[in-house]
Structure formats: C-alpha cells, structure tokens
C-alpha positions in Angstrom: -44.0 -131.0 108.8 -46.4 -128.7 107.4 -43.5 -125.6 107.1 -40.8 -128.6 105.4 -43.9 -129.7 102.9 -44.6 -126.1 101.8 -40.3 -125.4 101.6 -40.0 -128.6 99.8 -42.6 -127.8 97.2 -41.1 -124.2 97.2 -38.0 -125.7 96.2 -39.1 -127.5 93.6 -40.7 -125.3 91.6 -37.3 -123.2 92.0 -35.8 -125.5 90.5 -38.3 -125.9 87.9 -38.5 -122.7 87.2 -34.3 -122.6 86.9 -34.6 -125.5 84.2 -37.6 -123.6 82.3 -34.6 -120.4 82.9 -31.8 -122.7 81.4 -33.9 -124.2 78.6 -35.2 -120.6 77.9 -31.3 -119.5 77.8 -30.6 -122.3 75.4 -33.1 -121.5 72.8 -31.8 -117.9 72.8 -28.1 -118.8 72.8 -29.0 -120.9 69.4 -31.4 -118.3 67.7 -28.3 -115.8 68.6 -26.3 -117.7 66.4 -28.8 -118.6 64.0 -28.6 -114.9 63.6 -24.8 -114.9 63.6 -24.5 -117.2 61.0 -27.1 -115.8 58.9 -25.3 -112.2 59.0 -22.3 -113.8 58.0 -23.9 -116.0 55.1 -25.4 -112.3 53.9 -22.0 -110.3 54.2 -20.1 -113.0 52.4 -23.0 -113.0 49.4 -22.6 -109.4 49.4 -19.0 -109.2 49.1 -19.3 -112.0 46.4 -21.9 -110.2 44.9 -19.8 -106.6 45.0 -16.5 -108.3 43.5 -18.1 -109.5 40.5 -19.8 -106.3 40.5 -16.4 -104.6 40.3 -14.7 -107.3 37.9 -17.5 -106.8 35.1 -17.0 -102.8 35.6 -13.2 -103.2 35.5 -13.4 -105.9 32.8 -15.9 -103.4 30.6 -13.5 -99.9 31.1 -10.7 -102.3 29.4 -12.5 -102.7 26.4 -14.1 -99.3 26.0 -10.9 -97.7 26.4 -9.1 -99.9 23.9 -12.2 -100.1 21.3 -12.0 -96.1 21.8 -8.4 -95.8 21.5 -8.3 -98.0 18.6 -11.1 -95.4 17.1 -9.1 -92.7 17.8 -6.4 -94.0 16.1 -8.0 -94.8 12.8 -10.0 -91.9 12.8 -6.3 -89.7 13.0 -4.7 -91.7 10.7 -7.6 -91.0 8.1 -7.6 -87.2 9.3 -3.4 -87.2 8.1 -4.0 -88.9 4.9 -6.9 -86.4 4.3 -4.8 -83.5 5.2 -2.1 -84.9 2.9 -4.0 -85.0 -0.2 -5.3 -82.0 0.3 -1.8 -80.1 1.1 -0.9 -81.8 -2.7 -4.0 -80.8 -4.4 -3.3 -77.3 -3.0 0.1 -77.3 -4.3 -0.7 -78.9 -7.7 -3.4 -76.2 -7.7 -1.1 -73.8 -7.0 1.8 -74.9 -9.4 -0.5 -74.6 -11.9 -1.7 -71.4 -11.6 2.3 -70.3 -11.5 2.8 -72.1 -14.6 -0.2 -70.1 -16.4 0.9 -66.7 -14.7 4.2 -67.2 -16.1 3.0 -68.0 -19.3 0.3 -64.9 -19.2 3.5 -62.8 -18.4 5.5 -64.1 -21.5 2.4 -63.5 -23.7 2.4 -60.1 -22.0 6.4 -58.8 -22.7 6.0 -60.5 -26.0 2.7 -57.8 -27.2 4.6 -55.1 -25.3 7.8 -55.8 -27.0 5.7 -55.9 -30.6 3.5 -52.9 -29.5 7.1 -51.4 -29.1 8.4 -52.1 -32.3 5.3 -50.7 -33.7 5.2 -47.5 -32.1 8.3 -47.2 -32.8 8.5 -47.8 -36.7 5.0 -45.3 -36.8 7.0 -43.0 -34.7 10.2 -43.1 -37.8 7.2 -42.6 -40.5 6.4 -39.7 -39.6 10.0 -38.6 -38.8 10.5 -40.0 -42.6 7.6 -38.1 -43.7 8.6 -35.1 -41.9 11.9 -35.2 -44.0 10.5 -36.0 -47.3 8.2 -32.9 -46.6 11.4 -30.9 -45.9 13.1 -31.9 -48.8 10.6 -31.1 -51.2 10.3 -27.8 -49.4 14.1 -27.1 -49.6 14.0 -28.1 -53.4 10.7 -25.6 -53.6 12.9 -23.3 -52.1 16.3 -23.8 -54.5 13.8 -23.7 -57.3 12.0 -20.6 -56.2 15.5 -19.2 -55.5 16.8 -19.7 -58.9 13.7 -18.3 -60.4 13.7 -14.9 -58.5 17.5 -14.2 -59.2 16.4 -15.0 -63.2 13.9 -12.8 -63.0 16.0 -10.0 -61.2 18.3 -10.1 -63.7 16.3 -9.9 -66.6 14.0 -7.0 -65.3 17.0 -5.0 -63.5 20.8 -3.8 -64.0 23.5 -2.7 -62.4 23.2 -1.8 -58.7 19.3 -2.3 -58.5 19.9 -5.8 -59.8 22.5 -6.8 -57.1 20.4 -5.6 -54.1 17.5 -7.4 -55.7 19.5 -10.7 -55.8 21.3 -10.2 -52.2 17.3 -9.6 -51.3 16.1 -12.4 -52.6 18.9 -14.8 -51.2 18.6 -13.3 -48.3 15.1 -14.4 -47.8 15.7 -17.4 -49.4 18.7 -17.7 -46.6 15.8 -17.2 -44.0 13.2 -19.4 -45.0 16.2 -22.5 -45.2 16.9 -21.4 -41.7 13.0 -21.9 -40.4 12.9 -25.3 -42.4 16.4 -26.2 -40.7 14.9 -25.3 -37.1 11.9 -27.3 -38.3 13.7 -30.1 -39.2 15.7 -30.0 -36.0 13.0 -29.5 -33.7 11.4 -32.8 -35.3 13.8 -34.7 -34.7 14.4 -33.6 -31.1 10.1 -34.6 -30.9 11.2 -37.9 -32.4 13.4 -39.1 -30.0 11.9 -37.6 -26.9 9.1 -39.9 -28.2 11.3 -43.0 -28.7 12.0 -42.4 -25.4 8.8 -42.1 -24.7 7.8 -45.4 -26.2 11.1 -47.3 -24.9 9.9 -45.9 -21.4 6.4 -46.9 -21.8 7.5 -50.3 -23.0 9.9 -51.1 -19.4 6.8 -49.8 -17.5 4.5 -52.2 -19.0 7.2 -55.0 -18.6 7.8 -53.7 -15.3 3.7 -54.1 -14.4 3.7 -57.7 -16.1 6.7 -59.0 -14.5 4.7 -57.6 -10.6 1.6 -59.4 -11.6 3.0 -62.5 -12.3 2.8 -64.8 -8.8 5.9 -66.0 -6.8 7.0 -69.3 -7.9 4.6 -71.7 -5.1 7.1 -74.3 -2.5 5.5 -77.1 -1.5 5.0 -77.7 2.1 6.9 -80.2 4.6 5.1 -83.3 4.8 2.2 -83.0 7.8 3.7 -85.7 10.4 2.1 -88.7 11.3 0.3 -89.6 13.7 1.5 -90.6 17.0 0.0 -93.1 19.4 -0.1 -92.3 23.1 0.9 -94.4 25.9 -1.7 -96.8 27.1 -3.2 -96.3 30.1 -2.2 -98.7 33.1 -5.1 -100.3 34.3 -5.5 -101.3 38.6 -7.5 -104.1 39.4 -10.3 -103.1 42.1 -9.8 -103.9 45.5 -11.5 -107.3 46.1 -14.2 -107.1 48.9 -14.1 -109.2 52.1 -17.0 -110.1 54.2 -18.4 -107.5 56.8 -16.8 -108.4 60.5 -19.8 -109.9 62.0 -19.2 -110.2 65.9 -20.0 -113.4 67.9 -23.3 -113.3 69.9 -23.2 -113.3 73.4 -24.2 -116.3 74.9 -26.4 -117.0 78.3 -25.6 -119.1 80.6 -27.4 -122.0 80.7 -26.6 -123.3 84.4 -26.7 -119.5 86.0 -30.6 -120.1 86.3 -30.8 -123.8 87.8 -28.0 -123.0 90.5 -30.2 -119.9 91.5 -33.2 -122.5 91.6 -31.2 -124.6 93.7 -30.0 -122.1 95.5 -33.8 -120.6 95.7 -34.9 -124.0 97.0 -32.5 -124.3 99.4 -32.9 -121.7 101.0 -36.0 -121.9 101.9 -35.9 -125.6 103.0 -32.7 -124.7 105.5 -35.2 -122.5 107.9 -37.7 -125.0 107.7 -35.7 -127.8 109.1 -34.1 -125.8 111.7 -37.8 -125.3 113.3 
C-alpha cells in the first residue's frame, strides 16, 4: 500500500505539473499572437504612413514642376519681346544713321562739286590773265617794231637801212616766237591743271561715296517661343503591409498526456508488486 500511496501521489503531481505545462503553453500561445497581431497593426500604420508620405511628395513635384514651367514660360516670352524691341531700336538706330551718312555724303559731292567749279574758274583767271599779259606784250612788241623800222629809216639809207630793218624784224620775229611758246606752254599748264582739278574732284567724290555706310536690312523676326512637352507624371507604387508570419503555437495537451503518461507509469509497477 505504501509503494501505490507514494505512485499515486507521484501521479498526481504529474498531472499537475502537465496542467501548470498546458496552462503555461496557453499563455504563450496568446502573448505569441498578441505579438503577431501587434506586428501587423505596426506594418499596416507604416505602410499607411509611407503612402501618404509618397502621395504628398508626388502631389508636391506636380505643382513645382508646373508653377516652374509656367515661370519658364513667362520669363521666355518676356525675354522674346525684349529681344524684339531691341532688334527694332537697333535697326531704327541704324536707319538713322544711314539716312544722315547719306545726307553727309550729298553735302560732301555738293562742296566738292563747288570747290570744283571754283578751282576751276581761278584756274581760267589766270589763264585769262596770262593772255591779257600776252597781248599787251605782242602790242608792245608791234609798237616797238614800228618804232625801230621808223627810226631806221630816218637815220639810215640804202643798203645799211634794209639790214637795219630785216635786223630789227628779225628780232622782233624772235621775241613773238618766245611769247607764242609762252602762250602755248600756258595753256598746256592750264589744262594739265583742269585735269588736275577734275581729277582731284572724282577722288574726293570717290572718298565720300566709300565713307558713306551700306544701306542697313532689318533682321528676320526672332521666333517665338516654344513650349516643351509636359512631363508624364507616374504615380508611386502604393505600399502594402510587411508579411508578418504566424507564430508558432504550443501544444497545449502535449504536457498533460506526458503527466498522464508520467503518472501512469509509475503507478503500473506499483500495482504489479
């Protein structure tokens, strides 16, 4: 009796101690998937959390890229009109320098033209002059002729009075000839310097005509402005909840069959003695 008494309360505290095992097993399964549940309760804030995250981010490139491009845009369109007024102003500037070069010029052919004329009239003065001077010279000369063949024939006869007459028109003869040379080298002078002058005169037209500037053409319009494609926006890829796997679970009836089993065992050999 004693040996069944002691299996018996051997038994029983396997058993107890396999209930203690199962209850033990239960609170573990359920703080296992307290845990569980909590780890999925934290991946699905954070994937909430990440989306609108990623909605505000894509929502905010949107509108700085058009409040950019729109910027762009009126900043290029102000930058064309610019350019444009200041391609006319250049031109305008530029016509009207043309305009006063081609007047400068007309101003300019119209002094040489007169400067000309008026080397050219002083240049037929002094031919004129040259000619008066000549002709009172050849008149000198008839006069002094005439006198010297008077006075030859008054003071001389005969032979002597001949010779002294063919002596004085010969010299008479000469001194015609050196005015006639004179006169013809002077008016060779005067129209190498007309020349001259009418020479002069294209140069200086020539010069004015060079100087004045090419007539300006105005530019080809400066093209618009263009607007570029828009960009094509993709949505982010939405975020799902971290994969949290299921706990493993205890048995809870693995530790009162092994107290039962415990318990019986023991109690078999007892009986047997």
């Amino acid at each position: 009796m004693p040996a069944i008494w002691a299996a018996g309360i051997s038994g029983a505290a396997s058993i107890i101690g396999g209930i203690f095992g199962s209850n033990a097993a239960k609170e573990q399964n359920a703080q296992a998937q307290a845990n569980a549940e909590a780890a999925r309760r934290a991946a699905e804030e954070a994937a909430r959390l990440t989306n609108e995250y990623n909605k505000k981010v894509f929502e905010a490139d949107k509108a700085n890229y058009f409040a950019t491009r729109e910027y762009e845009w009126d900043t290029a369109i102000k930058q064309w009109q610019y350019n444009t007024e200041i391609q006319d102003f250049q031109y305008q500037q530029s016509a009207a320098q043309y305009l006063s070069s081609v007047e400068n010029t007309g101003q300019q052919l119209i002094y040489n033209t007169l400067a000309g004329m008026e080397a050219k009239e002083q240049e037929q003065a002094s031919l004129v002059e040259i000619l008066n001077q000549a002709a009172f010279q050849q008149e000198g000369l008839i006069i002094e002729n005439l006198q010297a063949q008077g006075r030859s024939a008054l003071l001389q006869a005969g032979k002597s009075r001949v010779k002294a007459i063919q002596s004085t028109v010969a010299e008479q003869g000469r001194n015609a000839a050196i005015l006639s040379a004179s006169l013809m080298s002077a008016g060779q002078q005067s129209q190498r310097s007309m020349r001259d002058i009418a020479l002069g005169q294209y140069a200086d037209d020539l010069k004015a005509r060079n100087a004045m500037m090419i007539q300006p053409d105005r530019l080809p319009d400066i093209p618009e402005p263009i607007k570029p494609p828009e960009r094509i926006f993709v949505e982010p890829l939405k975020a799902t909840a971290a994969f949290v796997p299921a706990p493993l679970q205890q048995s809870t009836f693995l530790p009162v069959i092994q107290g039962i089993s415990s318990a019986a065992g023991g109690l078999v050999p007892a009986l047997k003695t």
